[in-house]
Every structure is written in structure tokens, then in C-alpha cells.
N, C-alpha and C positions, 0 to 999 in steps of 0.2 A: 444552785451553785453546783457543777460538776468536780470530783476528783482528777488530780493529773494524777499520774502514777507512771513511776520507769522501771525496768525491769533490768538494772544492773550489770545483770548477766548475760542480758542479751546484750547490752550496751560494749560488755567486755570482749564479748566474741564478736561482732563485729569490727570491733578495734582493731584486733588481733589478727584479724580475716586483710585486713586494709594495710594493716602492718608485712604482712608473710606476704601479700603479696606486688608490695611495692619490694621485697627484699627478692622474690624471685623476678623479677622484671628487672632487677641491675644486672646479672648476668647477659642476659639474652642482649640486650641494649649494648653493651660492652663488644659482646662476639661482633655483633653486624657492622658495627662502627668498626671492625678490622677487614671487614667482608672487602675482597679487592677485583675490582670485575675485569681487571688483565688476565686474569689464569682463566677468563672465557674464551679468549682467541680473536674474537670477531670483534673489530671495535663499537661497533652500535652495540651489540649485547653486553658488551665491559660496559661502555656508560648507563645505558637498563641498569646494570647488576650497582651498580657502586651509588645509581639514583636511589634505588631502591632500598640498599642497603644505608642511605642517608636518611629515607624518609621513614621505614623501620623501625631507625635507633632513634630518633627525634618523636615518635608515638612511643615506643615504652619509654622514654624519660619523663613524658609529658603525665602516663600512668603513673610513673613512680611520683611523682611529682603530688600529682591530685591524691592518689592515695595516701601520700602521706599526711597530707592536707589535711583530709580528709577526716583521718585517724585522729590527730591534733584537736581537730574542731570537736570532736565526740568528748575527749577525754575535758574537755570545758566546759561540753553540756554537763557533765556527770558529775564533775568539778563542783559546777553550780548546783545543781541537784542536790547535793550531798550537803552542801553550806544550806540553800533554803532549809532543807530539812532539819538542819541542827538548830536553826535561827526558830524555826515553827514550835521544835521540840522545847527551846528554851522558853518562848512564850507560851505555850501550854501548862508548862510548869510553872510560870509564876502566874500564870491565872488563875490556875489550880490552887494555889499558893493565899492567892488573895481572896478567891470564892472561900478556901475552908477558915480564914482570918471574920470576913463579914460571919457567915454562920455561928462562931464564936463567941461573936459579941451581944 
């Protein structure tokens, strides 16, 4: 039988990592969805610029989006993790419990 084992901390900083950068990715997404391709002058390059500046803002939402997901889905890994192990710790203890009860007797 192999050990599982999680490393917490790595679990945390990638959180965190998924977190910051779904919060930098609202900005940028924000700007480009103001982006306006008339102050190009030319009308094919306004529509380029304004397509552009659609398909952009619609990929970092879609970032922010998954990352945050993303984030969410870790912290239930960790969630669970954390409950197995108290549930593990609690049956070890009354095994322990009962092994030194038999020896007793």
C-alpha cells in the first residue's frame, strides 16, 4: 500500500498564484473592452482594432474565469485532505485506544 501525502503549502501558493492572477487579468479585460478602433481613421483597421479588442477582453474573462475555478477546486482538494486526515487521526486514536484496552486484560 502506497502513502498519499500533500504538501499544504504548495497547495496554498498555488491558490494564491490562481487567485492574483485572475485579479490581474480584470484590469486588462476592462481596458480592451473600452478599446475603440475609430480613433484608427481607416475604417477596416477600426473594425481589426474593435474585433480585436472583443476577442482580447473575451480571453482574459475566460482566464479569470478558469482561474478562479480553478483556485476554488484546490481549496476542496485541501478541504478534503484536511477532513481525511482528522477522520484517519481520529481512528488511529481509538485503535490505539482499544489495542492498549486488549493488552490490559
Amino acid at each position: 500500500m502506497s502513502d498519499l501525502s500533500v504538501d499544504y503549502a504548495v497547495l496554498n501558493r498555488v491558490r494564491n498564484n490562481l487567485e492574483h492572477i485572475a485579479e490581474l487579468m480584470k484590469r486588462p479585460g476592462r481596458e480592451m473592452e473600452q478599446v475603440n478602433g475609430d480613433s484608427m481613421g481607416v475604417p477596416e483597421l477600426a473594425g481589426r482594432m474593435d474585433d480585436f479588442g472583443d476577442e482580447w477582453s473575451y480571453g482574459i474573462k475566460q482566464l479569470t474565469k478558469f482561474s478562479g475555478k480553478a483556485s476554488q477546486a484546490l481549496l476542496k482538494i485541501k478541504e478534503s485532505f484536511e477532513k481525511l486526515d482528522h477522520e484517519l487521526a481520529e481512528a488511529n486514536r481509538g485503535q490505539g485506544k482499544g489495542d492498549a484496552e486488549r493488552a490490559g486484560k
